[in-house]
N, CA, C and O atoms as a DFTB+ gen file, in Angstrom:
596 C
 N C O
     1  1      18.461      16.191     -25.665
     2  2      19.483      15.205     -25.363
     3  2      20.407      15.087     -26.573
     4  3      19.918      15.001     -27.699
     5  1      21.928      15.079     -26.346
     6  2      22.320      14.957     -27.551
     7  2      22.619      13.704     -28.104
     8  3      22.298      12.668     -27.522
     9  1      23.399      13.714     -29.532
    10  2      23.210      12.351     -30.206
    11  2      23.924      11.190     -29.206
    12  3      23.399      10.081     -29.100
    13  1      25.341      11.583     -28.377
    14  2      26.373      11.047     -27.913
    15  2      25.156      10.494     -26.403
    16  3      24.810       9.322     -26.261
    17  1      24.911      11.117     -25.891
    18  2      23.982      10.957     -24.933
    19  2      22.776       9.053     -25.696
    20  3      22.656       7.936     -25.192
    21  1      22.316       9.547     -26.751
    22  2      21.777       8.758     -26.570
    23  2      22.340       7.234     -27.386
    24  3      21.613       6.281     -27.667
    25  1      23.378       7.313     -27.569
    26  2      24.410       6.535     -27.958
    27  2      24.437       5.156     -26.909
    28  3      24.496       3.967     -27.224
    29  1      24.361       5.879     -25.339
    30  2      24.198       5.151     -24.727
    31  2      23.004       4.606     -24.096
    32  3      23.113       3.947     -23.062
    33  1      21.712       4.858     -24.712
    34  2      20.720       4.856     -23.959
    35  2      19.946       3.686     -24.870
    36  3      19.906       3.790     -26.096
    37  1      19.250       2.407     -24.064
    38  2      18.334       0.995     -24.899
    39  2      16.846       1.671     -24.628
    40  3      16.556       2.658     -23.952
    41  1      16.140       0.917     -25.282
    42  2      14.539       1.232     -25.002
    43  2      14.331       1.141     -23.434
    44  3      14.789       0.529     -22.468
    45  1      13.537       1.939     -23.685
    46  2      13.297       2.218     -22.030
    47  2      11.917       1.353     -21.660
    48  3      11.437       1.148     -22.775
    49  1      10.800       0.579     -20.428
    50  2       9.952      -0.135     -20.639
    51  2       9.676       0.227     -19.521
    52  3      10.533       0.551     -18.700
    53  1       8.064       0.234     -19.235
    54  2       7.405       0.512     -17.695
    55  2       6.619      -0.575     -17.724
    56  3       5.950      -0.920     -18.698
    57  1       6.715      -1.510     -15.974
    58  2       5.627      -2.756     -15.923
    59  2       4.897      -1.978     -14.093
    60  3       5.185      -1.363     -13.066
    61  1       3.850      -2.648     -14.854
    62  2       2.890      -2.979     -13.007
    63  2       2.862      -4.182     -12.937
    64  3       2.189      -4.816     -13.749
    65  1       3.754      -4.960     -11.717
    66  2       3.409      -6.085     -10.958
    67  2       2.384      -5.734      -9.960
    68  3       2.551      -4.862      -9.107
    69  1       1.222      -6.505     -10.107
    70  2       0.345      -6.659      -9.078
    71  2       0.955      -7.842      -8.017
    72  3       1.826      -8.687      -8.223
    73  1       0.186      -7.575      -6.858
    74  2       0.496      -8.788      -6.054
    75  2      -0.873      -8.733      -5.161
    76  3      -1.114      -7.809      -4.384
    77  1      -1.509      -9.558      -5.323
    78  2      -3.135      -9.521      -4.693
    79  2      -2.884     -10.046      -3.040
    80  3      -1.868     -10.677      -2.748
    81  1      -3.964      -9.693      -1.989
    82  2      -3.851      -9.994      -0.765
    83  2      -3.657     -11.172      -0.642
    84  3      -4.292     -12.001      -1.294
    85  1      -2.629     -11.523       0.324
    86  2      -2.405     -13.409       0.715
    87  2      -1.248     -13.941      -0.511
    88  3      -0.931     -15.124      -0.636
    89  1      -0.716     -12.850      -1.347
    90  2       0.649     -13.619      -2.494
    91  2       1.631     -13.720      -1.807
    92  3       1.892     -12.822      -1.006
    93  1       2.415     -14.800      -1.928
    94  2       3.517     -15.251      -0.828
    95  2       4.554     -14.023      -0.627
    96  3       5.046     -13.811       0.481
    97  1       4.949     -12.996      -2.081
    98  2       5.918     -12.480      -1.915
    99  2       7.349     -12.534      -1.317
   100  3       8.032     -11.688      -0.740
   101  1       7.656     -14.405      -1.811
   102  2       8.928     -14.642      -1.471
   103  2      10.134     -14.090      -1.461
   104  3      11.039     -14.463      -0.715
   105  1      10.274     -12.611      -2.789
   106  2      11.117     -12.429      -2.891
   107  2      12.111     -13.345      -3.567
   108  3      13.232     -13.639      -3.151
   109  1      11.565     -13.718      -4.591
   110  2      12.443     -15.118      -5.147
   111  2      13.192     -14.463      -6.597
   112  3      14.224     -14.886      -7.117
   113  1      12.076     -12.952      -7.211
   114  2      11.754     -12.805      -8.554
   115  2      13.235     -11.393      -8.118
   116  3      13.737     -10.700      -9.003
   117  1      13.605     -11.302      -6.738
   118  2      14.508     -10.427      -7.039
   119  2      16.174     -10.543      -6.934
   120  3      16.930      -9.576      -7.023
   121  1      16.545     -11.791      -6.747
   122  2      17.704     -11.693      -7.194
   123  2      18.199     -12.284      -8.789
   124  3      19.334     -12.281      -9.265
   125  1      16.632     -12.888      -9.537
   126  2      17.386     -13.070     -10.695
   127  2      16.546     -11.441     -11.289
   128  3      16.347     -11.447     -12.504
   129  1      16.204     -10.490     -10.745
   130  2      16.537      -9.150     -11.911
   131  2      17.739      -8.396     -11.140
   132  3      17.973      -7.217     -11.403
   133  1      18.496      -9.104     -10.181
   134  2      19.547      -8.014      -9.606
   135  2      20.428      -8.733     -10.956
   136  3      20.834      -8.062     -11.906
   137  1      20.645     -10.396     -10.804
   138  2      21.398     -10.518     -11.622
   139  2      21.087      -9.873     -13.230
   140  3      22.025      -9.089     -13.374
   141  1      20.458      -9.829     -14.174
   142  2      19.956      -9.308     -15.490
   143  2      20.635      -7.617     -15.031
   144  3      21.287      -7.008     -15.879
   145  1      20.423      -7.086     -13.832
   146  2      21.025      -5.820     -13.351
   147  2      22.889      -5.946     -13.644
   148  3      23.694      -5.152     -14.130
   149  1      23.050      -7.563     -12.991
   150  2      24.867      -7.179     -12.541
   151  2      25.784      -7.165     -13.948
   152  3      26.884      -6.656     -14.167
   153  1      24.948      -7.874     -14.746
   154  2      24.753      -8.167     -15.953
   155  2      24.977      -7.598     -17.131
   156  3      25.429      -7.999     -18.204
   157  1      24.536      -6.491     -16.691
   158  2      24.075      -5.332     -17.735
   159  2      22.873      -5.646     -18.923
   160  3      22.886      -5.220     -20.078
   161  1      22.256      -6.164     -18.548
   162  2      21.110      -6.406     -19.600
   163  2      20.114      -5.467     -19.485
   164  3      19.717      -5.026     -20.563
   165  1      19.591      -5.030     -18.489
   166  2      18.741      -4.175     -17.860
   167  2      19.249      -3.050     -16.947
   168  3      20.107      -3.650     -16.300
   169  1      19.244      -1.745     -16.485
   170  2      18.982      -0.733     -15.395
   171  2      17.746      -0.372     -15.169
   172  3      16.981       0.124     -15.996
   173  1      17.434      -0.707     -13.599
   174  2      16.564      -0.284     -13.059
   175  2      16.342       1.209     -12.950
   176  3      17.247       1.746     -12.311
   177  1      15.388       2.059     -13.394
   178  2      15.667       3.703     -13.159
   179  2      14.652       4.014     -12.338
   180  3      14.775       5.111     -11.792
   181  1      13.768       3.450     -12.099
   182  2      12.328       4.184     -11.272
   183  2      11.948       3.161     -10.580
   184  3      12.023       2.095     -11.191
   185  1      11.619       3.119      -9.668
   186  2      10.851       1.966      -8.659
   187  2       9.689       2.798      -7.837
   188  3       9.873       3.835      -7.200
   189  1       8.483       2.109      -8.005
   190  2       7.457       3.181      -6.795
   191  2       6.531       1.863      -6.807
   192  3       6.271       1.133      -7.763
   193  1       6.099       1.769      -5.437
   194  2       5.490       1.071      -4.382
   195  2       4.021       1.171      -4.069
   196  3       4.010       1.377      -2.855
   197  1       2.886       1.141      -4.454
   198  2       1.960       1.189      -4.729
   199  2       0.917       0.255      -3.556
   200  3       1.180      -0.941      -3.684
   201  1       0.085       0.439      -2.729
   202  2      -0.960       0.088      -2.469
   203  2      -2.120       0.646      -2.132
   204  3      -2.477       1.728      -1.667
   205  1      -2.902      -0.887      -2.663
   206  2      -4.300      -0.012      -2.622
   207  2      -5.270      -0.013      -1.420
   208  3      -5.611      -1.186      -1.271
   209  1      -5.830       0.712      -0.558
   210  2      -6.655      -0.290       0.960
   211  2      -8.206      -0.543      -0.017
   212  3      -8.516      -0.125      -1.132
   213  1      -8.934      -1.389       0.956
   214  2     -10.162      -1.625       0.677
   215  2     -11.171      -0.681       0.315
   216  3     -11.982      -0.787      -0.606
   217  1     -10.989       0.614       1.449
   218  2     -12.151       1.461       0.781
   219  2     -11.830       2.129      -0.931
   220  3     -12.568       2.707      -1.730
   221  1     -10.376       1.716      -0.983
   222  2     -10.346       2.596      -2.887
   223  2      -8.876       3.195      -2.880
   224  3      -8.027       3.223      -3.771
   225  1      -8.859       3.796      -1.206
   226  2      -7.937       4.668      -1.776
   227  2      -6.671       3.905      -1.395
   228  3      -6.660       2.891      -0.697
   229  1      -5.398       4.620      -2.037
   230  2      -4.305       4.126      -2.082
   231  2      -3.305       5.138      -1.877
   232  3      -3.677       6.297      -2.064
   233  1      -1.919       4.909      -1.476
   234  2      -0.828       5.020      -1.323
   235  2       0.569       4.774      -1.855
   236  3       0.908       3.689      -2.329
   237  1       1.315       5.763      -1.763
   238  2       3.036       5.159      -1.872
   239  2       3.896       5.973      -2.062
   240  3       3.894       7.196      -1.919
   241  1       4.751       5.191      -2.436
   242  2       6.996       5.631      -2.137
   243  2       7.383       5.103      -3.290
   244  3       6.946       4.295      -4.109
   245  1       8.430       5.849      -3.119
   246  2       9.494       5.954      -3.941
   247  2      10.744       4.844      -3.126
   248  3      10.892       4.410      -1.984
   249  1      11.635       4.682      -4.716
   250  2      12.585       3.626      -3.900
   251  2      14.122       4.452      -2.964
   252  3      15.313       4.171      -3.098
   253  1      13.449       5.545      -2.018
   254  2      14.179       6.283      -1.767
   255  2      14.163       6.213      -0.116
   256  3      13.020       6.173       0.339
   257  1      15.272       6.191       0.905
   258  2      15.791       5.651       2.122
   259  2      14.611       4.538       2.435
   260  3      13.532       4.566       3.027
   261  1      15.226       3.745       1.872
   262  2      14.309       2.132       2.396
   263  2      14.941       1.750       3.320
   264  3      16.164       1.890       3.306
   265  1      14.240       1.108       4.474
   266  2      14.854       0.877       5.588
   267  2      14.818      -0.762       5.214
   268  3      13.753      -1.262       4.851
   269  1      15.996      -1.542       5.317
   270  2      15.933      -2.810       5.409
   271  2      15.217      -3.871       6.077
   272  3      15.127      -5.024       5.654
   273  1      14.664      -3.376       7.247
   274  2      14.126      -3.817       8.588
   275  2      12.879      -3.933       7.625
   276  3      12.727      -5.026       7.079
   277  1      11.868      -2.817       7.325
   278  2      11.044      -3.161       6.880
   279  2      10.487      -3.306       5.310
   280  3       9.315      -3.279       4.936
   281  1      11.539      -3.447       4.616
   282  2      11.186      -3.551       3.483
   283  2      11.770      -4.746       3.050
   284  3      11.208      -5.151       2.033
   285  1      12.691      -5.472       3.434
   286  2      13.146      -6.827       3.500
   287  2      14.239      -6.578       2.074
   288  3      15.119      -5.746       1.852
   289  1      13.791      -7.514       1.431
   290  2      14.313      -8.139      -0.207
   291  2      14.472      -6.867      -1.077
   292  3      15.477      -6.726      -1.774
   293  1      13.220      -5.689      -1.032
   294  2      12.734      -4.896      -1.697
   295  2      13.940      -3.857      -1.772
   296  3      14.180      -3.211      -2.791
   297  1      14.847      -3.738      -0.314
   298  2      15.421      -2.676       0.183
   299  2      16.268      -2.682      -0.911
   300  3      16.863      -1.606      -0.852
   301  1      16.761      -3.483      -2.160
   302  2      17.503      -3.685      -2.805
   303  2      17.306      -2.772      -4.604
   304  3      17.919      -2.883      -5.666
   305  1      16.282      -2.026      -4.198
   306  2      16.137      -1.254      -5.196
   307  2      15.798       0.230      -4.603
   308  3      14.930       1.038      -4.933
   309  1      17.036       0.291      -3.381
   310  2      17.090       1.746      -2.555
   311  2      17.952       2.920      -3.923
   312  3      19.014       2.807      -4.535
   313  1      17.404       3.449      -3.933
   314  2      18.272       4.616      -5.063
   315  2      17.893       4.723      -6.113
   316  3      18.262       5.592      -6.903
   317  1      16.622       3.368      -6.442
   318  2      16.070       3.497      -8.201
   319  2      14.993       4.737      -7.959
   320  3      13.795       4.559      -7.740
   321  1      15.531       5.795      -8.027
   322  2      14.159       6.909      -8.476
   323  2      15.252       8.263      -9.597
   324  3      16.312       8.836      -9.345
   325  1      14.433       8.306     -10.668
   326  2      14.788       9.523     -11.280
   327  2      14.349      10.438     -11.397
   328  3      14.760      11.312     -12.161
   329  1      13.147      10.534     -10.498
   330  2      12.334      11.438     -10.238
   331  2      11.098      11.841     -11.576
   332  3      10.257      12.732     -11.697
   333  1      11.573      10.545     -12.522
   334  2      10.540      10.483     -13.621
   335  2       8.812      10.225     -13.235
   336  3       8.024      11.076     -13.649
   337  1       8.226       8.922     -12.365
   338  2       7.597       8.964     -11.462
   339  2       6.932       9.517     -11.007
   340  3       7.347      10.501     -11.620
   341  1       6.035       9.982     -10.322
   342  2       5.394      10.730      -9.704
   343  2       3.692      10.143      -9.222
   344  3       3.260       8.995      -9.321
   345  1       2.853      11.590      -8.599
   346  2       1.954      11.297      -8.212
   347  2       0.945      10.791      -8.788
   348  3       0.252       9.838      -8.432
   349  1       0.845      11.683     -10.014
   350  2       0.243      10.984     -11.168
   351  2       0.412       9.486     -11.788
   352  3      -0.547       8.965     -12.358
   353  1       1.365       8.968     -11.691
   354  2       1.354       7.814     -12.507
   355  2       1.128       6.412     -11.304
   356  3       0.990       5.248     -11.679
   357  1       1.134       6.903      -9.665
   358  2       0.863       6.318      -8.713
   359  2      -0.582       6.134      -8.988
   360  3      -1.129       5.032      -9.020
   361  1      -1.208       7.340      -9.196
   362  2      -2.972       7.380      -9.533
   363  2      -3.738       6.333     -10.408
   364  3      -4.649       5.511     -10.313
   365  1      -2.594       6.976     -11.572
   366  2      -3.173       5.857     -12.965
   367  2      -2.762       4.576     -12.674
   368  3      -3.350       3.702     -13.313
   369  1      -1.684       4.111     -11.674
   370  2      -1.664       2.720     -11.954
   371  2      -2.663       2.334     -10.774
   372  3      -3.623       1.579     -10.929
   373  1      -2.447       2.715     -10.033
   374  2      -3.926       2.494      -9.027
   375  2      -5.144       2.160      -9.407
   376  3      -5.634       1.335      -8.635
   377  1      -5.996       2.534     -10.487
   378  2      -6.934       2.307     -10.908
   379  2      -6.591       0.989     -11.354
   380  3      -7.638       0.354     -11.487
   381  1      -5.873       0.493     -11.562
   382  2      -5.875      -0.744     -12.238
   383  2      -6.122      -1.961     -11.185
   384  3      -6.754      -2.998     -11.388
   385  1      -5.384      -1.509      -9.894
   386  2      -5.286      -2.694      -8.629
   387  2      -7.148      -2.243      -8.051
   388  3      -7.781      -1.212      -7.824
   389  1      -7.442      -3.974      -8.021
   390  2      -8.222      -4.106      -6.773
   391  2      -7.821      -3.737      -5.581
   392  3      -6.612      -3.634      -5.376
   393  1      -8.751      -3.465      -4.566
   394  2      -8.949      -3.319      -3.490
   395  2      -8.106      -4.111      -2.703
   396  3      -8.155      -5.295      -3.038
   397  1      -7.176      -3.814      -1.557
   398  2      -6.576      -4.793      -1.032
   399  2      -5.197      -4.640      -1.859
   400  3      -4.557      -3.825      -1.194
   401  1      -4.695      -4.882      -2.580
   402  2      -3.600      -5.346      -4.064
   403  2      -2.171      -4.299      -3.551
   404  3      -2.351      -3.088      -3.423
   405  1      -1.344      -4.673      -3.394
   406  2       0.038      -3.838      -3.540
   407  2       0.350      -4.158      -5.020
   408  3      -0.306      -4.918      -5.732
   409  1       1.831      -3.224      -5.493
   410  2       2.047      -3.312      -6.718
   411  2       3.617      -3.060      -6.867
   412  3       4.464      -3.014      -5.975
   413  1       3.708      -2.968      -7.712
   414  2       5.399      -1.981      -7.817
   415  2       5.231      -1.897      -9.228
   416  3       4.823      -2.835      -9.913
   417  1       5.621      -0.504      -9.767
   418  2       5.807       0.571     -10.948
   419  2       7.235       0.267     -10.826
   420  3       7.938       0.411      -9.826
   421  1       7.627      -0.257     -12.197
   422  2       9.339      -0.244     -12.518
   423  2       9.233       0.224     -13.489
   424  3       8.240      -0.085     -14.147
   425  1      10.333       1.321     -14.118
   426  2      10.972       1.724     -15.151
   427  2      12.380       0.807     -15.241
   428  3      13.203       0.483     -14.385
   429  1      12.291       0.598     -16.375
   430  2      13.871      -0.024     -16.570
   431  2      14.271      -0.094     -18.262
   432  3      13.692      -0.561     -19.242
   433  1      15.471       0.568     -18.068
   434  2      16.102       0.588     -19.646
   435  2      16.484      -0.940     -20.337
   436  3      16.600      -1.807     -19.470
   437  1      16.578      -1.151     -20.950
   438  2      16.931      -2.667     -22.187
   439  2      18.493      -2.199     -22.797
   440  3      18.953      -1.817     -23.873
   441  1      19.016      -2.493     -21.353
   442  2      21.005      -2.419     -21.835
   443  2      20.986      -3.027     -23.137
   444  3      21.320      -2.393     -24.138
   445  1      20.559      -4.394     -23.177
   446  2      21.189      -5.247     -24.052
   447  2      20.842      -4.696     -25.523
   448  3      21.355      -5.213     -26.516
   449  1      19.994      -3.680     -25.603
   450  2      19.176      -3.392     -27.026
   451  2      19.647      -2.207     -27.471
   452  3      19.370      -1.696     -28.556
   453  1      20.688      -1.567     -26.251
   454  2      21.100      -0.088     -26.605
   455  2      22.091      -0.153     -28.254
   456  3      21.816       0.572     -29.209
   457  1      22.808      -0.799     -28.252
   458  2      23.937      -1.083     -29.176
   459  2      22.532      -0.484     -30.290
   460  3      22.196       0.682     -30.493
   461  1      22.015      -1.585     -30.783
   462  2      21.288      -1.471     -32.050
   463  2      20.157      -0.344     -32.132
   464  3      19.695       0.056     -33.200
   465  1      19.683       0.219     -30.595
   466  2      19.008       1.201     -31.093
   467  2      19.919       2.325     -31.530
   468  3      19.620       3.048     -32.480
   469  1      21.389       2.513     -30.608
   470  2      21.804       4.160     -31.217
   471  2      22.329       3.539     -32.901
   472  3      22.495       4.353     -33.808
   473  1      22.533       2.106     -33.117
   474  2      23.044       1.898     -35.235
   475  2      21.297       2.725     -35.124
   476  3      21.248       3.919     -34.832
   477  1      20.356       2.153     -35.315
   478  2      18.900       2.447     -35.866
   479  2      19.404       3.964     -35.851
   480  3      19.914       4.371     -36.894
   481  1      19.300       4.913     -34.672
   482  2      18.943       6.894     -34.769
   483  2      20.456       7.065     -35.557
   484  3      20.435       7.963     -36.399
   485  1      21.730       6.370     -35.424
   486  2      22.593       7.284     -36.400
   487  2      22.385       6.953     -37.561
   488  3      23.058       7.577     -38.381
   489  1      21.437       5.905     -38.111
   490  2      21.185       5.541     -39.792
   491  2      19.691       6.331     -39.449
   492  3      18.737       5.553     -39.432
   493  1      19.351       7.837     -39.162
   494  2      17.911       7.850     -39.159
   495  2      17.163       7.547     -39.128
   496  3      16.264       8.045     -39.805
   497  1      17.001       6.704     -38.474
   498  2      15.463       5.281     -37.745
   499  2      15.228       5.980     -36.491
   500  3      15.971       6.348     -35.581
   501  1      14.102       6.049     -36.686
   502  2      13.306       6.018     -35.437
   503  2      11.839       5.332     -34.827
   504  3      11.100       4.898     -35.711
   505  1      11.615       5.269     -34.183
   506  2      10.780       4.445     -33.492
   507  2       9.552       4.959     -33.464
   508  3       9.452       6.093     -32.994
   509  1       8.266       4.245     -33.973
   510  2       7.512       4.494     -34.358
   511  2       6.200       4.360     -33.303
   512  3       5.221       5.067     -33.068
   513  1       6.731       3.012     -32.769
   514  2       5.166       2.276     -32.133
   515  2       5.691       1.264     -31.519
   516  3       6.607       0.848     -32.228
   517  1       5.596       0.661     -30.593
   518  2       5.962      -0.617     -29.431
   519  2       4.788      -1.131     -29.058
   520  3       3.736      -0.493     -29.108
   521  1       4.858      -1.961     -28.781
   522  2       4.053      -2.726     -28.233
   523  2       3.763      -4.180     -27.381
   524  3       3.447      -5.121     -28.108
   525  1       3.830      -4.434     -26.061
   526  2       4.149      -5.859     -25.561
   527  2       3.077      -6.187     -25.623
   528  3       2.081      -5.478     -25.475
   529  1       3.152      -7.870     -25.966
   530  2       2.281      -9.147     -25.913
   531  2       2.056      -9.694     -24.599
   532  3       2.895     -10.484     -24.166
   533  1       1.248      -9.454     -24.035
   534  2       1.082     -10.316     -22.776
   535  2       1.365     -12.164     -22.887
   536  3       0.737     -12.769     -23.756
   537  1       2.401     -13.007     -21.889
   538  2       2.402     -13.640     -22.459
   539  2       1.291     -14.814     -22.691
   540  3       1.368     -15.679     -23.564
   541  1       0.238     -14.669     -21.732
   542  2      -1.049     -15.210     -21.837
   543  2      -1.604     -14.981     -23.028
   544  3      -2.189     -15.826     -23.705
   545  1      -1.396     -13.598     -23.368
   546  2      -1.893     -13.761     -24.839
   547  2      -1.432     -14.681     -25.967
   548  3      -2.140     -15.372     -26.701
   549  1      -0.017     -14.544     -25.959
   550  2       0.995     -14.861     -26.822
   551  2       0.701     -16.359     -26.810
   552  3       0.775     -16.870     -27.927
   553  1       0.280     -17.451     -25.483
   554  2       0.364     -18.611     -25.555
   555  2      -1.037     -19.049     -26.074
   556  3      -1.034     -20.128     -26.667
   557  1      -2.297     -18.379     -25.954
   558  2      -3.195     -18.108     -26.181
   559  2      -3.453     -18.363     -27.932
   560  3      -3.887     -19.408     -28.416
   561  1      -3.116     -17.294     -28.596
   562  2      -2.384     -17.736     -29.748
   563  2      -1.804     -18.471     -30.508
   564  3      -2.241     -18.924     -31.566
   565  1      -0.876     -18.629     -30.073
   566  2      -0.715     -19.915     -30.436
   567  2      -0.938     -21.227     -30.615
   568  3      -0.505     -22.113     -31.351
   569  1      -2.166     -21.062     -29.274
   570  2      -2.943     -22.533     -28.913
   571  2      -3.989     -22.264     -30.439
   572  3      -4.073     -23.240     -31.183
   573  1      -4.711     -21.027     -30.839
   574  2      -5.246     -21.069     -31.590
   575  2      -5.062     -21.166     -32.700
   576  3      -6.032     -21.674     -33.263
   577  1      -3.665     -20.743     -33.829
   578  2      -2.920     -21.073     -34.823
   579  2      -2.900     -22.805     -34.689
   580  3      -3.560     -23.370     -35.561
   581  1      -2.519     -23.296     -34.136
   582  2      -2.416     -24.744     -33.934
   583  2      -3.559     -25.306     -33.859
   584  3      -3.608     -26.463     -34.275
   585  1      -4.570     -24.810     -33.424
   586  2      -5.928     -26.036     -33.281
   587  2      -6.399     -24.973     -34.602
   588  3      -7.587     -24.654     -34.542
   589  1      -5.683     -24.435     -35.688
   590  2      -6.469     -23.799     -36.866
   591  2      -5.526     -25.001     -37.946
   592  3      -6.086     -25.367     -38.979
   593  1      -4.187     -25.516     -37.634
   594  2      -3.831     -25.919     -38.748
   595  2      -4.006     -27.451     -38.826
   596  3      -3.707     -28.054     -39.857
């Protein structure tokens, strides 16, 4: 990839939302990431659809010809595939869902962080190690710093 290429490109981040049998799945959590989308704070690049049945095994798609009828709210991330994705990473996140459990695999770039990562690679910085805090952890923590001081 060249330098100009990645000039435009923010950290890139992969999540698994679980959603266990009987979660309302209002569809509430997707028009504020369309907005963070209209936004430019975020691009969605990969979307894949994940469930698991009871006996183990599991299934899925890509966010590619979603039919509105049956995908409702979801249909709104028709075109996020870069073909980065695949069967494999359907597998590995699978192991993670219980029995029963749908999911969704998002890739999505960090618009808002691009600026300062391409200053970081044209001053020769590069990225070493990442790492997210769950925020259960994070509050977790803190509860314990505080009942330490």
């Amino acid at each position: 990839m060249s330098t100009e290429a990645l000039d435009d490109i923010g950290p890139i981040d992969i999540i698994l939302i679980g959603f266990p049998p009987g979660a309302p799945m209002t569809g509430e959590a997707i028009p504020i990431l369309m907005d963070l989308v209209d936004r430019g704070i975020v691009r969605v690049l990969d979307v894949l659809f994940i469930t698991k049945a009871q006996d183990g095994t599991f299934s899925g798609f890509t966010a590619r010809d979603l039919d509105p009828d049956t995908m409702g709210d979801f249909a709104i991330f028709e075109g996020a595939s870069t073909g980065l994705l695949g069967d494999e990473d359907m597998a590995n996140a699978a192991e993670s869902l219980e029995p029963g459990t749908s999911a969704v695999l998002m890739v999505y770039e960090n618009r808002w962080a691009a600026p300062f990562a391409a200053a970081v690679r044209r001053n020769g910085g590069r990225l070493l190690a990442t790492e997210r805090i769950p925020t259960q952890e994070f509050l977790a923590a803190l509860d314990a710093a505080e009942a330490a001081n």
